[in-house]
Biopython code that builds the backbone (N, CA, C, O; Angstrom):
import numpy as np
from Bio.PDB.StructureBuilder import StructureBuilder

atoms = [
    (1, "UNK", "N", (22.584, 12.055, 25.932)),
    (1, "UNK", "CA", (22.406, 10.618, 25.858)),
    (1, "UNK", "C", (21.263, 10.292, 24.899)),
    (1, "UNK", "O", (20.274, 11.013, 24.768)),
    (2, "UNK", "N", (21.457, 9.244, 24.292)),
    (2, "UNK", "CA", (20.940, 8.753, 22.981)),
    (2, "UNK", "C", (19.483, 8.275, 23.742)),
    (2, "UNK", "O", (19.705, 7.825, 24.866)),
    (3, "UNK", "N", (18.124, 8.281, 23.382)),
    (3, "UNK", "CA", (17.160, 7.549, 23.797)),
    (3, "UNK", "C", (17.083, 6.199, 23.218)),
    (3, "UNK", "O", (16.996, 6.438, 22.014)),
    (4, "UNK", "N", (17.061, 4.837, 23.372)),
    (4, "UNK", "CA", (17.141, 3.755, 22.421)),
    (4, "UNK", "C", (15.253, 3.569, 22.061)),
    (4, "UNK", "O", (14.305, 4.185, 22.548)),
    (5, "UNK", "N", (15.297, 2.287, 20.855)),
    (5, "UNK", "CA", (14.240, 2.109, 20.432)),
    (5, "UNK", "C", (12.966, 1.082, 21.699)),
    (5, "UNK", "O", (11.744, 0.946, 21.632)),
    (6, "UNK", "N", (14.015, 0.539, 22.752)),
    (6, "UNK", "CA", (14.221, -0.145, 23.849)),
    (6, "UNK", "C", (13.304, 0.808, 24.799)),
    (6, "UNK", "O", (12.080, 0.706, 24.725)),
    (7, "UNK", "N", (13.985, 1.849, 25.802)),
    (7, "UNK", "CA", (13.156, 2.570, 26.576)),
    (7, "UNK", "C", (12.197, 3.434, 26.015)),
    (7, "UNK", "O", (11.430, 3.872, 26.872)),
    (8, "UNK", "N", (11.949, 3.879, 24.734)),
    (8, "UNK", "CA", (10.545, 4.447, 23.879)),
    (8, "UNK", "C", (9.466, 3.141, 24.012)),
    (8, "UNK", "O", (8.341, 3.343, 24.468)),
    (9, "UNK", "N", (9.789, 2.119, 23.688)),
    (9, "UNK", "CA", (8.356, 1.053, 23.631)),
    (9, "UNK", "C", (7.875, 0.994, 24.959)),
    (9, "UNK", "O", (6.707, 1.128, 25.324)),
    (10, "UNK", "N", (9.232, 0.707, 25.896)),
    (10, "UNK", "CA", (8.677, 0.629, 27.611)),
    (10, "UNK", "C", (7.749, 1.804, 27.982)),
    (10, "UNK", "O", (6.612, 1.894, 28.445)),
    (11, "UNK", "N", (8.499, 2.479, 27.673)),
    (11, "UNK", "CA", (7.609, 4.095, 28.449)),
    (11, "UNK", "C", (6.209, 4.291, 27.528)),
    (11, "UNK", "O", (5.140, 4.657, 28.016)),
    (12, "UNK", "N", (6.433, 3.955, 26.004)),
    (12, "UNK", "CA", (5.278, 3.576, 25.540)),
    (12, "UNK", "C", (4.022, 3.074, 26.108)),
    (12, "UNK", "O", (2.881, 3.530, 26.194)),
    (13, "UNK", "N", (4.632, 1.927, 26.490)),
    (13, "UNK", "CA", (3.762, 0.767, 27.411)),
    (13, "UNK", "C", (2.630, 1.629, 28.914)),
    (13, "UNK", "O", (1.643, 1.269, 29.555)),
    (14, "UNK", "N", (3.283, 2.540, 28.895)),
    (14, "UNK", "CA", (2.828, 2.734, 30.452)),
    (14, "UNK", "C", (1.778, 3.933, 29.745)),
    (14, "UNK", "O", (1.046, 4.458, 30.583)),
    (15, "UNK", "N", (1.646, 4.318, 28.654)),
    (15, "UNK", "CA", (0.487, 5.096, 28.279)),
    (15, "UNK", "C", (-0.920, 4.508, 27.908)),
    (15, "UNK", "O", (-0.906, 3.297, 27.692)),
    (16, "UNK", "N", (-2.054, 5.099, 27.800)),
    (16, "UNK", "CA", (-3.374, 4.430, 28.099)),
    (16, "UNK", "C", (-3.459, 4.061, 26.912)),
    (16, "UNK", "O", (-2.531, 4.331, 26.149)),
    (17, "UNK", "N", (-4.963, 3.116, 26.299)),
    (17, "UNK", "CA", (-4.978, 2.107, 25.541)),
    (17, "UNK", "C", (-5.449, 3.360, 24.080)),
    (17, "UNK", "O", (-5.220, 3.214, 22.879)),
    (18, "UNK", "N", (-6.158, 4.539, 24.796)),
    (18, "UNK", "CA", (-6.244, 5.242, 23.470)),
    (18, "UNK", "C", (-4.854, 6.284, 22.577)),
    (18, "UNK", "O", (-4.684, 6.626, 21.407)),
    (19, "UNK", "N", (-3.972, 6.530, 24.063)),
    (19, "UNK", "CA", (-2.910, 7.281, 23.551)),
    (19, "UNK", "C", (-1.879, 6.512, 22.622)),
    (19, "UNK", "O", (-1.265, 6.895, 21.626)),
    (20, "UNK", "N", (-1.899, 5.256, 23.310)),
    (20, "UNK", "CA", (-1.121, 4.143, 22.307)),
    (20, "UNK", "C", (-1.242, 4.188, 20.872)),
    (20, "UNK", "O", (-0.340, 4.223, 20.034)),
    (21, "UNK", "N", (-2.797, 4.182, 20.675)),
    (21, "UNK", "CA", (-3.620, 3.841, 19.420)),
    (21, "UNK", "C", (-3.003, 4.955, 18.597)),
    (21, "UNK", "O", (-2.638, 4.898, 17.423)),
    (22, "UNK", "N", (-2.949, 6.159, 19.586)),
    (22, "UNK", "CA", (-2.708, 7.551, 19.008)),
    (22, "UNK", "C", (-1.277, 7.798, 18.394)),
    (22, "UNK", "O", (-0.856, 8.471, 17.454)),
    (23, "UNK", "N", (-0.643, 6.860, 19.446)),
    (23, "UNK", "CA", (1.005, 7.001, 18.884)),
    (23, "UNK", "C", (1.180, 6.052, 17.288)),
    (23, "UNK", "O", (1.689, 6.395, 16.221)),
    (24, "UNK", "N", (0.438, 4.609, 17.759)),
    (24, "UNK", "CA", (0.673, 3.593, 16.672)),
    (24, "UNK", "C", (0.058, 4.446, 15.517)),
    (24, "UNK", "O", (1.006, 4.844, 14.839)),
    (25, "UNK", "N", (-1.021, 4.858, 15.049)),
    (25, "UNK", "CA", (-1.258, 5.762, 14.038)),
    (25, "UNK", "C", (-0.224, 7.009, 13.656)),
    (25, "UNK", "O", (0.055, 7.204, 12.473)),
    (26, "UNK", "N", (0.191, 7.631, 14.444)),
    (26, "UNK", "CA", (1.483, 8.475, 14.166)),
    (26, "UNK", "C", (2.341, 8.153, 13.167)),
    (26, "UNK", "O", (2.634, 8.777, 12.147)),
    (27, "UNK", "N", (2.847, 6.705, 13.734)),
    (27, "UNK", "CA", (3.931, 6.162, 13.536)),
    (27, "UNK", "C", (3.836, 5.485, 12.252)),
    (27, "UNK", "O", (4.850, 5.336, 11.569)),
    (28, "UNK", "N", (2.482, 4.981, 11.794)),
    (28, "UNK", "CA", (2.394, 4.952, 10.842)),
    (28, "UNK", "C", (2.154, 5.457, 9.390)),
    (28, "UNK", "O", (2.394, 4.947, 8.296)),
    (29, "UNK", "N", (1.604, 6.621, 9.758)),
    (29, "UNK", "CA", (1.379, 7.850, 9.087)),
    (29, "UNK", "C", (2.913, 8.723, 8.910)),
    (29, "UNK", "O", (3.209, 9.654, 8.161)),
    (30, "UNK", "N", (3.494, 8.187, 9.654)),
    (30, "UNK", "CA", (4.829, 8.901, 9.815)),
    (30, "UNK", "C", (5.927, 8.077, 8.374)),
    (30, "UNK", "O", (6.882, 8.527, 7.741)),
    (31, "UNK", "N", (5.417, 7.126, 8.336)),
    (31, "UNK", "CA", (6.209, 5.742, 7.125)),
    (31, "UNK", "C", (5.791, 6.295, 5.784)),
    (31, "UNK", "O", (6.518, 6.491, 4.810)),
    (32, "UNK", "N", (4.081, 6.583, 5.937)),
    (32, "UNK", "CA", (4.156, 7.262, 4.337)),
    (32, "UNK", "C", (4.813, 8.805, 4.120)),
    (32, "UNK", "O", (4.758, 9.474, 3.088)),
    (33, "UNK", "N", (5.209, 9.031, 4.915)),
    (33, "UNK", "CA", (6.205, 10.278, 4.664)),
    (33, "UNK", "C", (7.054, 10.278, 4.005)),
    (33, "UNK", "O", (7.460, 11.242, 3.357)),
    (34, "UNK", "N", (7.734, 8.628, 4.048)),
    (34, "UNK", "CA", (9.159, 8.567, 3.509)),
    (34, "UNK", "C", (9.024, 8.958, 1.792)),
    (34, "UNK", "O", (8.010, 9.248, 1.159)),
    (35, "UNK", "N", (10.345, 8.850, 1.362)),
    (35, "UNK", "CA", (10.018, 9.228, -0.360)),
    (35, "UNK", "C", (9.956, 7.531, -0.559)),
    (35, "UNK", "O", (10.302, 6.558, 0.112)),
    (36, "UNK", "N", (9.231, 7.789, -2.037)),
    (36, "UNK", "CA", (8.644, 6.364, -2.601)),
    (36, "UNK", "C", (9.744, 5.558, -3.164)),
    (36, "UNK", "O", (10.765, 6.195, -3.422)),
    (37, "UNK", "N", (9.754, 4.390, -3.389)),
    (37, "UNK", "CA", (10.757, 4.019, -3.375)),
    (37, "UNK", "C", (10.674, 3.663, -4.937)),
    (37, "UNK", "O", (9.539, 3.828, -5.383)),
    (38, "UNK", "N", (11.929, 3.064, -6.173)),
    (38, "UNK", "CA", (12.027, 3.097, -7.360)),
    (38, "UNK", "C", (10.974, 2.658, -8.056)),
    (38, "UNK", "O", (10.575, 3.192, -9.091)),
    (39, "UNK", "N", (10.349, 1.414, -7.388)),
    (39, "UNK", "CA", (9.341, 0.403, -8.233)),
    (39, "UNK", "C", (7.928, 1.222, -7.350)),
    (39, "UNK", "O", (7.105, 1.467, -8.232)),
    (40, "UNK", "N", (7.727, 1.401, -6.848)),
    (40, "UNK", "CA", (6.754, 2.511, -6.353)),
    (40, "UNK", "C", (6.235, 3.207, -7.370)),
    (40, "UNK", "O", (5.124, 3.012, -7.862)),
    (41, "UNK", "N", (7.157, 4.159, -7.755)),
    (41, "UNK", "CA", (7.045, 5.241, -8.791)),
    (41, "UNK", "C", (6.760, 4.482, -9.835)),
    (41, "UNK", "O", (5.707, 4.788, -10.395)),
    (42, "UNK", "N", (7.424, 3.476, -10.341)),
    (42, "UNK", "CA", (6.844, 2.709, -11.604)),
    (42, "UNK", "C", (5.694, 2.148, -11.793)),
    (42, "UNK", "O", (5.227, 2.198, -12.931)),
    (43, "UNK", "N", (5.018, 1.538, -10.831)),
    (43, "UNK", "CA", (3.624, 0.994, -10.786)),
    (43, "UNK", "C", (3.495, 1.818, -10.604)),
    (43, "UNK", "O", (3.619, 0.879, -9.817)),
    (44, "UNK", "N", (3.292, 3.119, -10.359)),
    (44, "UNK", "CA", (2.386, 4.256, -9.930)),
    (44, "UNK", "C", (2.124, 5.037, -11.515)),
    (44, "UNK", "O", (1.045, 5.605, -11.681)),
    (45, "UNK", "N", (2.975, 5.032, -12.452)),
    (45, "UNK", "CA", (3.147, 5.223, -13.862)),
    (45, "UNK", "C", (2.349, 4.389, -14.696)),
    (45, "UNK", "O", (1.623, 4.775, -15.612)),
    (46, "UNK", "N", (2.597, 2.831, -14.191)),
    (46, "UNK", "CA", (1.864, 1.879, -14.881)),
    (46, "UNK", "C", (0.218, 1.611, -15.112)),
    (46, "UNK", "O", (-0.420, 1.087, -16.025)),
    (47, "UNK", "N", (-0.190, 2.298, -13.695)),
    (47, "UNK", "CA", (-1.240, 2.201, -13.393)),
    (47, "UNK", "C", (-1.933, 3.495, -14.349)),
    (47, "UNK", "O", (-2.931, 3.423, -15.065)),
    (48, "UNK", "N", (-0.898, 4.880, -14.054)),
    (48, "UNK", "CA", (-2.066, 5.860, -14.975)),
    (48, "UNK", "C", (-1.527, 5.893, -16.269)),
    (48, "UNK", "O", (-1.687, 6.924, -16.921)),
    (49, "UNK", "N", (-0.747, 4.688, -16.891)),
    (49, "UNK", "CA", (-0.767, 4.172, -18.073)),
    (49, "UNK", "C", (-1.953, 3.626, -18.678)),
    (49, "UNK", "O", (-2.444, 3.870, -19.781)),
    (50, "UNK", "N", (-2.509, 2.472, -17.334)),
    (50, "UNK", "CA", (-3.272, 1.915, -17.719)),
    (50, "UNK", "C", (-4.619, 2.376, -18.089)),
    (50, "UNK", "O", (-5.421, 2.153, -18.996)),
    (51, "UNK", "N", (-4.546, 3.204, -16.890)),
    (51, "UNK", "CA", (-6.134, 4.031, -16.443)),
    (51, "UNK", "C", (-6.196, 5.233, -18.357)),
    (51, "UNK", "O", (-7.092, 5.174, -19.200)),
    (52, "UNK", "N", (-5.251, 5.897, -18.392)),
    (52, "UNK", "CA", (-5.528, 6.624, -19.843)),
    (52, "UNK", "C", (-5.802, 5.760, -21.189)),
    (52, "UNK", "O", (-6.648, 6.075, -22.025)),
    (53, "UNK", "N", (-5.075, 4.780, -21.260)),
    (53, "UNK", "CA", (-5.425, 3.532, -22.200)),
    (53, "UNK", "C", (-7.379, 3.186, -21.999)),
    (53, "UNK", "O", (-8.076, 3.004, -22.997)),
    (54, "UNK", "N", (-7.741, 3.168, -21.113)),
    (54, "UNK", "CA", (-9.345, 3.046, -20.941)),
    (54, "UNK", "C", (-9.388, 4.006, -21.291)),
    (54, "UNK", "O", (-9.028, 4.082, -22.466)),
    (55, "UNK", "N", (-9.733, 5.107, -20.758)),
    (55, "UNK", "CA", (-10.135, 6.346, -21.170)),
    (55, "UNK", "C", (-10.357, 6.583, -22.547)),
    (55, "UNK", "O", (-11.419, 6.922, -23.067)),
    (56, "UNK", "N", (-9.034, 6.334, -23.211)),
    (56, "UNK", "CA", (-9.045, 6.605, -24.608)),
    (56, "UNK", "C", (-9.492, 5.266, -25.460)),
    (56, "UNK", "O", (-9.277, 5.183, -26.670)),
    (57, "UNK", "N", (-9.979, 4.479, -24.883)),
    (57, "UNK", "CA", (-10.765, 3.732, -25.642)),
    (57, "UNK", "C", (-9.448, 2.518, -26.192)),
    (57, "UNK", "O", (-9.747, 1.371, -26.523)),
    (58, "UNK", "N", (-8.264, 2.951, -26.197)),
    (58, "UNK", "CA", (-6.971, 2.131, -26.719)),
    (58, "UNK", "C", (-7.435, 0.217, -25.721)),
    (58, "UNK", "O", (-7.353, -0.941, -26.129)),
    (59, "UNK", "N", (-7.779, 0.675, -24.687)),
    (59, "UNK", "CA", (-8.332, -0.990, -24.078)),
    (59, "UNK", "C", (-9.194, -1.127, -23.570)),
    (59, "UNK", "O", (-9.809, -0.269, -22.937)),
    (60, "UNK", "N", (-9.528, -2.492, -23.743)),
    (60, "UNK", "CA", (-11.234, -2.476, -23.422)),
    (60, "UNK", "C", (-11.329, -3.140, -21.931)),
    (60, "UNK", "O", (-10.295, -3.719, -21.597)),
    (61, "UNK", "N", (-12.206, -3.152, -21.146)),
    (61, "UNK", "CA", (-11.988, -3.887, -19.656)),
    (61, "UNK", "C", (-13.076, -5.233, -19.597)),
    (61, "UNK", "O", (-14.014, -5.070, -20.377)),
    (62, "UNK", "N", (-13.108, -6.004, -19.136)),
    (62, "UNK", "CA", (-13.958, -6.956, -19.083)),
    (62, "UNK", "C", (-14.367, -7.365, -17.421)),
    (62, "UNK", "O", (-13.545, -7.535, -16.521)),
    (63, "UNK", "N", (-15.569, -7.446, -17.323)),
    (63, "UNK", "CA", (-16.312, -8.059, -15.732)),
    (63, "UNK", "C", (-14.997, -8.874, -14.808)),
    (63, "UNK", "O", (-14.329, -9.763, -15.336)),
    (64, "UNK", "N", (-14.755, -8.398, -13.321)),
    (64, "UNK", "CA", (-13.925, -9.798, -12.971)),
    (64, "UNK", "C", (-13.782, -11.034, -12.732)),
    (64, "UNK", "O", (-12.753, -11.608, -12.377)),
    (65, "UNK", "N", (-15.147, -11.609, -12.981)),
    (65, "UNK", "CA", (-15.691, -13.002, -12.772)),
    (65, "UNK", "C", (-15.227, -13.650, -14.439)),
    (65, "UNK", "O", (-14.384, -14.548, -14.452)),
    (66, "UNK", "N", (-15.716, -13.235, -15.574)),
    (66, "UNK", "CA", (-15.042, -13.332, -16.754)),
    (66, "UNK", "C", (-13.081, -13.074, -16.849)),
    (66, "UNK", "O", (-12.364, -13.689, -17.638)),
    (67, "UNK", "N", (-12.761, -12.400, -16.193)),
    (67, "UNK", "CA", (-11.447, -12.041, -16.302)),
    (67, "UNK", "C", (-10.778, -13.647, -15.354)),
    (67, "UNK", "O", (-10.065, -14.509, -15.868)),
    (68, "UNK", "N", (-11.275, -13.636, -13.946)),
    (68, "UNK", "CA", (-10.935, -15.171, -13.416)),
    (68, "UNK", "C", (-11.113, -15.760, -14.818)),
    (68, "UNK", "O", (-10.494, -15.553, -15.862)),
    (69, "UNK", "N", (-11.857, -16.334, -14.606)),
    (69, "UNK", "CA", (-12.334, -17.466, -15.831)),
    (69, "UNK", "C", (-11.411, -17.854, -16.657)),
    (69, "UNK", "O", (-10.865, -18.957, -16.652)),
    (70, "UNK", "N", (-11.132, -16.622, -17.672)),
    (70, "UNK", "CA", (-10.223, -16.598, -18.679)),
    (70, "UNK", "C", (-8.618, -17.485, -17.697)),
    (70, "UNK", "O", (-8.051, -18.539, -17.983)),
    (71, "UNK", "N", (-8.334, -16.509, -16.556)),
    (71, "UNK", "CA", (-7.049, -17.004, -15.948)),
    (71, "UNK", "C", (-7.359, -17.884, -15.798)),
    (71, "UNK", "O", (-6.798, -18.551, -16.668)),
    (72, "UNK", "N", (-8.217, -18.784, -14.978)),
    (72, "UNK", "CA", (-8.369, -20.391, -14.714)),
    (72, "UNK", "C", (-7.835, -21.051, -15.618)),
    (72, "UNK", "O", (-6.826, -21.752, -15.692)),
    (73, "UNK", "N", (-8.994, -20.605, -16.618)),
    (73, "UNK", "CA", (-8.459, -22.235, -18.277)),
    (73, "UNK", "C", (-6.959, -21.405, -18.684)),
    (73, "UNK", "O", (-6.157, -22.253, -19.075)),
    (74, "UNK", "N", (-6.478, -20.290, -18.701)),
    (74, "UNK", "CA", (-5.059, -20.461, -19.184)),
    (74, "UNK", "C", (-4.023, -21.340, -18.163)),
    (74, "UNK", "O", (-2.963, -21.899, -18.448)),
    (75, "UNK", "N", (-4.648, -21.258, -17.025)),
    (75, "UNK", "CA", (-3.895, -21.996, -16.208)),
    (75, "UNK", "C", (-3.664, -23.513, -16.255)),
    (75, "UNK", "O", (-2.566, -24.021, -16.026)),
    (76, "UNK", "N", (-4.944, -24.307, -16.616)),
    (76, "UNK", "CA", (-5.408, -25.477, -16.499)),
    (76, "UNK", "C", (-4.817, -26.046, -17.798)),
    (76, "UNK", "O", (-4.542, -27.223, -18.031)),
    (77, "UNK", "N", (-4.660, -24.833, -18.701)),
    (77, "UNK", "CA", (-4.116, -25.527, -19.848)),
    (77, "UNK", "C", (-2.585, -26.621, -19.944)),
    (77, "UNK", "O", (-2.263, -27.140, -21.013)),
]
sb = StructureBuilder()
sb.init_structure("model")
sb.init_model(0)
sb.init_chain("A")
sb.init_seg("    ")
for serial, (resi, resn, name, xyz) in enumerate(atoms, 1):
    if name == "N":
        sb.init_residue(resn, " ", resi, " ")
    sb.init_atom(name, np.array(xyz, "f"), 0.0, 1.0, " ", f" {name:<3s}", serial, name[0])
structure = sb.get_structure()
């Protein structure tokens, strides 16, 4: 017989407030297990696109209070 997702939370329920904590961390630690999903992998590319572009001097970075700024007035425009 199948266990449902139904009697796991109940019986859940009846464990103490740290074993809970212990399961909910499991369970979540258990999600980044899965494989990454398409656009995952792409921002994950994009990013050490970006990060080698600094490195090599190809772009320059600016403060984030200046970087707002800039977005504000393009916005306001």
């Amino acid at each position: 017989m199948e266990i449902t997702f139904e009697q796991i939370a109940e019986q859940a329920k009846t464990l103490s407030a740290p074993d809970r904590a212990r399961l909910a961390d499991y369970l979540v630690i258990s999600l980044d297990e899965e494989k990454p999903s398409e656009i995952d992998i792409l921002w994950a590319n994009e990013v050490l696109r970006r990060r080698d572009e600094v490195r090599d001097g190809k772009a320059r970075t600016i403060p984030g209070p200046e970087a707002l700024r800039r977005v504000r007035e393009s916005i306001s425009k």
